[in-house]
C-alpha positions as CSV (number, residue, x, y, z in Angstrom):
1,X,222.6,-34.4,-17.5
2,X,221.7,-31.6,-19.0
3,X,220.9,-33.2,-22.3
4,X,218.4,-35.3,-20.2
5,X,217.0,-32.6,-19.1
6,X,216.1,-31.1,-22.3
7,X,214.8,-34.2,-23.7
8,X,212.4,-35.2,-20.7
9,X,211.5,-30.8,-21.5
10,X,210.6,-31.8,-24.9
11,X,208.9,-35.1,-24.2
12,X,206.5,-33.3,-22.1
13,X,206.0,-30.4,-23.8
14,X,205.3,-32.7,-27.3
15,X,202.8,-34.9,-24.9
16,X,201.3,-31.8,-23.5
17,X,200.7,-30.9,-27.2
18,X,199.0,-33.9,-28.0
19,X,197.0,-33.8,-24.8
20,X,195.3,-30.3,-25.9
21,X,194.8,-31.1,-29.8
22,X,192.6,-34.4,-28.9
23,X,190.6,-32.4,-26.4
24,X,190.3,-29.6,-29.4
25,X,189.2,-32.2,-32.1
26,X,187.6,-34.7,-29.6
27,X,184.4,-32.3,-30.3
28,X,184.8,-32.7,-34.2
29,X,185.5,-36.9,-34.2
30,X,182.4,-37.4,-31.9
31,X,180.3,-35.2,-34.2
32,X,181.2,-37.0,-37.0
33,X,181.0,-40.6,-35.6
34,X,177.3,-39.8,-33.9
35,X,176.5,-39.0,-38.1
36,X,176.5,-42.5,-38.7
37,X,174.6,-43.5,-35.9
38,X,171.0,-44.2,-36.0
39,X,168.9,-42.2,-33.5
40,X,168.5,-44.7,-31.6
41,X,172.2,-45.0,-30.6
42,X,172.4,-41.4,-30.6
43,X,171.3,-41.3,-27.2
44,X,172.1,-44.2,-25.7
45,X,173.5,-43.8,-21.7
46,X,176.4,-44.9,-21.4
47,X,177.0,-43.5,-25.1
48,X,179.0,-45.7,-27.3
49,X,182.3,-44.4,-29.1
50,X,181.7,-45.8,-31.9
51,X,178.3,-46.3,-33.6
52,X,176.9,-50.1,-33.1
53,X,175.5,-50.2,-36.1
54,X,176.6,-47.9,-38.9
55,X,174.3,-46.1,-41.4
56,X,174.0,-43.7,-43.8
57,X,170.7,-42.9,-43.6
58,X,171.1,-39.8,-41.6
59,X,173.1,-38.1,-45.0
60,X,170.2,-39.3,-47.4
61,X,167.4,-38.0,-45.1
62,X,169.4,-34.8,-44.2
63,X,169.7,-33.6,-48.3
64,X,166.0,-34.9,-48.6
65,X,164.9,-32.3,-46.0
66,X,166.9,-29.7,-46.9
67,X,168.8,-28.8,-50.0
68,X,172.7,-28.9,-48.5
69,X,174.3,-27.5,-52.2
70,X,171.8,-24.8,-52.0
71,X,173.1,-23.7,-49.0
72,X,177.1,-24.7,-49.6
73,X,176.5,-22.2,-52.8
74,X,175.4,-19.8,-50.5
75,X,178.1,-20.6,-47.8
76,X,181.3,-20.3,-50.7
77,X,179.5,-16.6,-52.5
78,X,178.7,-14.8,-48.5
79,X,182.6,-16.5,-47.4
80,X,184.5,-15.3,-50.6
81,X,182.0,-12.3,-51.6
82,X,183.2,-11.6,-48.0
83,X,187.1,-12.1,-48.0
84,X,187.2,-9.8,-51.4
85,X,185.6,-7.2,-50.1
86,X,187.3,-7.3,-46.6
87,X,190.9,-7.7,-48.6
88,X,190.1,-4.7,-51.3
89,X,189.1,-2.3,-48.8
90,X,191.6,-3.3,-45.9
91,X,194.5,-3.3,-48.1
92,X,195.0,0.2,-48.7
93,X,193.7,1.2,-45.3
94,X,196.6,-0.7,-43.6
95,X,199.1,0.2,-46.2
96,X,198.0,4.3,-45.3
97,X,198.4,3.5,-41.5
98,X,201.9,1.3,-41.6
99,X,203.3,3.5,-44.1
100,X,202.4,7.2,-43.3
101,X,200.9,6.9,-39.8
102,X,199.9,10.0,-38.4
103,X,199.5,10.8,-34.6
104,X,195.8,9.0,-34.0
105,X,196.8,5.9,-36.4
106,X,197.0,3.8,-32.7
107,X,193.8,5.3,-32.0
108,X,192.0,4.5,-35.0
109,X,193.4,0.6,-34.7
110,X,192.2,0.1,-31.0
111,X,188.5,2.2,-32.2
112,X,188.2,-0.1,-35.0
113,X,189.3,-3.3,-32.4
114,X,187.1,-2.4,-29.5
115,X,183.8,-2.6,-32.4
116,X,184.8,-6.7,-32.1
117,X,184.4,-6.3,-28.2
118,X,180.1,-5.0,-28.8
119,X,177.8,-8.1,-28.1
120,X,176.2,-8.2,-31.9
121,X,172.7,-9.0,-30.4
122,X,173.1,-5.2,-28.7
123,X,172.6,-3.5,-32.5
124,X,170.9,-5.9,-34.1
125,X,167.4,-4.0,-34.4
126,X,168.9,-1.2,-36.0
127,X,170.5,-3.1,-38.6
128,X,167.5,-5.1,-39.2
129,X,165.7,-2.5,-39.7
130,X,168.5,-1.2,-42.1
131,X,168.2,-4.5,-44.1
132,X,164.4,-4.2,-43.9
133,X,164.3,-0.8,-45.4
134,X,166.7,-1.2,-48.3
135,X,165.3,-4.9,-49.1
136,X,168.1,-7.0,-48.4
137,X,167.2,-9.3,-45.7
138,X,167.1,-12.7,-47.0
139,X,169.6,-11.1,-49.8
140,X,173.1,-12.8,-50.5
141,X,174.2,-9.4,-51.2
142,X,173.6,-7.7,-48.0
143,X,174.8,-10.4,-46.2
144,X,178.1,-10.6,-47.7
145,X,178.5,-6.9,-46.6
146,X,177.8,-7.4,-43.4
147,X,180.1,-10.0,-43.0
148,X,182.5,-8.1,-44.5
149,X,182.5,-5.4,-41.9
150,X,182.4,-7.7,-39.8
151,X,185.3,-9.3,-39.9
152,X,187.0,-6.2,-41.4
153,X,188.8,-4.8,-37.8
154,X,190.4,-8.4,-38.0
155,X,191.3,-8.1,-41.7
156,X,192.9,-4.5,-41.0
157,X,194.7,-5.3,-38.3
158,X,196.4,-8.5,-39.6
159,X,197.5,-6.7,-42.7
160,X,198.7,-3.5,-40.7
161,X,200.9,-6.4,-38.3
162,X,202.1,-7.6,-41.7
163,X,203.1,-4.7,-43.8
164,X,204.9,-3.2,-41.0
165,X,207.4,-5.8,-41.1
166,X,208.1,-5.0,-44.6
167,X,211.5,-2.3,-44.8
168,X,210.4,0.9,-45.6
169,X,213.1,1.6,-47.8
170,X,212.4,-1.0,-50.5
171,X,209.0,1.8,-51.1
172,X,211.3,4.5,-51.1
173,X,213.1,3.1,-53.9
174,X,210.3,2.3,-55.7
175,X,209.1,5.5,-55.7
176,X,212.5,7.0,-56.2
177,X,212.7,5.3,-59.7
178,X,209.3,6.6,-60.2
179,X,206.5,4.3,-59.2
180,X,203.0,5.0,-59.2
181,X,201.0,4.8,-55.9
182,X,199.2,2.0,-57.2
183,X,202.2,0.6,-59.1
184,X,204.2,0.8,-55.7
185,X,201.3,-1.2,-53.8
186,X,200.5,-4.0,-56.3
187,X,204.3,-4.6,-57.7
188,X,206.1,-3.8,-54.3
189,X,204.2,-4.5,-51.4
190,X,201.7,-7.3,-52.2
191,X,204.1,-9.5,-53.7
192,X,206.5,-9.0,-50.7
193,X,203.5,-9.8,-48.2
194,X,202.1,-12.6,-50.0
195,X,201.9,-14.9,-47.0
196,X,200.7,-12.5,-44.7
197,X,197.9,-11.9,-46.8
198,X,196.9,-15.6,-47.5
199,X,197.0,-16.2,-44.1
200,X,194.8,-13.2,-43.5
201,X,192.4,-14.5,-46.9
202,X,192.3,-18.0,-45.1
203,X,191.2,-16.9,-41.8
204,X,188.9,-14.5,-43.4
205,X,187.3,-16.9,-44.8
206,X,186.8,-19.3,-42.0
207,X,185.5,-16.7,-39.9
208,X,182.6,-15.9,-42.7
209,X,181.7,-19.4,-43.1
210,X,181.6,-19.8,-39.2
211,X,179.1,-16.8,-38.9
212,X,176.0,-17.6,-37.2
213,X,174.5,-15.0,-35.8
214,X,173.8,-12.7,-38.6
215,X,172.8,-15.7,-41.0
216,X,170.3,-16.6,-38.2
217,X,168.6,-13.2,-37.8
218,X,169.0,-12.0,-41.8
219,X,168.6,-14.9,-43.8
220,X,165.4,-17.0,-43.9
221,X,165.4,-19.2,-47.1
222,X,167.1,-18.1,-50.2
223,X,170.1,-16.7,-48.7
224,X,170.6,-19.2,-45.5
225,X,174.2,-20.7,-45.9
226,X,174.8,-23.9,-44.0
227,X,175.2,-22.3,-40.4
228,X,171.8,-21.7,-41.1
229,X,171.3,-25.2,-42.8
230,X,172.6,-27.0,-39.1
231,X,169.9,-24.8,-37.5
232,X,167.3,-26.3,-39.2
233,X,167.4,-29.7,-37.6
234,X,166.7,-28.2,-33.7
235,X,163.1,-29.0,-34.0
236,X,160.0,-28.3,-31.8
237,X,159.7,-31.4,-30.8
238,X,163.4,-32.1,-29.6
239,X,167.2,-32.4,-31.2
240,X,167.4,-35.4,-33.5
241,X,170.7,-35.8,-32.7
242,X,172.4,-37.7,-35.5
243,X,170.8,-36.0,-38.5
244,X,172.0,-33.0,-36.6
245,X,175.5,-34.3,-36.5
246,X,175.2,-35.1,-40.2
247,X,174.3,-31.6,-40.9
248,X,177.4,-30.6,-39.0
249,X,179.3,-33.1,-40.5
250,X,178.3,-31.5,-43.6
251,X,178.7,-28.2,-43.1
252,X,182.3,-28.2,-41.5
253,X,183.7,-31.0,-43.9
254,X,184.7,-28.3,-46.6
255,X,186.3,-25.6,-44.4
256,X,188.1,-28.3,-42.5
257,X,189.4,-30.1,-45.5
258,X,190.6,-26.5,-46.7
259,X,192.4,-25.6,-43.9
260,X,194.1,-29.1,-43.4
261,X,195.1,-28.6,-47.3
262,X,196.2,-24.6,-46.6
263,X,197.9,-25.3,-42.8
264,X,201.4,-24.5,-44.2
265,X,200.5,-21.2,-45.6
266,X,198.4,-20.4,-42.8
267,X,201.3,-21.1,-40.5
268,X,203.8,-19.5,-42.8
269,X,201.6,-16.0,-42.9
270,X,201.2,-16.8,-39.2
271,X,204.6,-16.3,-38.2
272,X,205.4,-13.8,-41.0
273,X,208.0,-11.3,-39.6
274,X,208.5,-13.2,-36.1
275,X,212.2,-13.9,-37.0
276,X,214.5,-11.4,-38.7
């Protein structure tokens, strides 16, 4: 009986699994099908699941308007220009605070936290005008930083999770037999919280190449990345909505094909520490 039990538990649950991952990718299947439909079809009441008649065109006419390498080139330096800077900076900031935490470490970790919680649109003239004065709007440079302290709270406080579940006295050896600060951190610690931080790298990077907002408002032409590049095709004089789904097809293909390809090292850094 009570083997029954379990089973019918896990059937649900595994149903109930499936149940929430096609409404989560439902989005993502539709967007891509619509791609190969011609405008026409696009907006056809009742819609059609899959396009009547299936095309191309929409891909060909999308890179003829707009140049989509341009802006993937732009998308891969601002998402990996990004992660770098996030990683080299947050790296030693959450070693400090998991390793020699003082009494306003908690503090500092729920300050820099609560910055995620502003609405971005709230200081977005001052930075503009910060970008304006210092040249840097439309600059790949300038928008690589400010996606990088962006998504830096995240970055920190991923790492901080992670490097606390590493044992405190494998450091104090280390430094008994006389390592180096920076011998200690890139001989002992990152190689013990390798999947922690590749987790951390990959969501890092998926969060810079989803930005929107700040490519929107910063970027104009040479910089735009392909959040930028999906913008494009709202027109004036209404949503062409296949070429649109083209773009979008376009834009996520890359940072879904990466994550399908990274999803057991994501996972793995995911749960690092959760069973000792």
């Amino acid at each position: 009986m009570a083997r029954t039990v379990s089973t019918r538990r896990k059937l649900t649950s595994t149903l109930f699994a499936w149940l929430v991952a096609l409404a989560i990718f439902f989005p993502i299947l539709w967007t891509f099908l619509t791609a190969f439909k011609t405008e026409g079809d696009a907006i056809l009441f009742p819609p059609a699941f899959f396009p009547p008649h299936w095309t191309l065109e929409n891909f060909f006419e999308v890179q003829a308007r707009s140049n989509y390498f341009k802006h993937f080139g732009n998308s891969v330096v601002i998402a990996g220009g990004s992660t770098l800077l996030a990683l080299l900076i947050a790296i030693p900031g959450a070693w400090s605070m998991a390793f020699s935490p003082t009494k306003r470490t908690k503090d500092i970790l729920m300050w820099m936290l609560s910055t995620k919680m502003m609405p971005a649109v709230g200081v977005l003239v001052p930075i503009y005008l910060i970008f304006k004065n210092l040249s840097l709007l439309d600059n790949l440079f300038g928008l690589t930083v400010i996606v990088m302290l962006i998504d830096l709270p995240i970055v920190i406080w991923m790492l901080y999770t992670y490097f606390r579940e590493i044992p405190v006295d494998i450091l104090e050896a280390a430094r008994m037999d006389g390592a180096l600060l920076w011998k200690e951190i890139v001989y002992v610690l990152l190689p013990m919280a390798v999947p922690g931080i590749a987790s951390t790298l990959l969501l890092n990077v998926i969060l810079a190449w989803n930005e929107a907002f700040w490519t929107l408002n910063l970027t104009a032409a040479n910089a735009a990345p392909l959040t930028a590049f999906i913008a494009s095709f709202s027109a004036p004089e209404g949503l062409f909505w296949a070429k649109l789904s083209a773009a979008s097809t376009l834009a996520i293909a890359p940072i879904l094909l990466l994550g399908w390809f990274s999803q057991r090292q994501l996972v793995r850094g995911l749960t690092f520490g959760a069973v000792k």
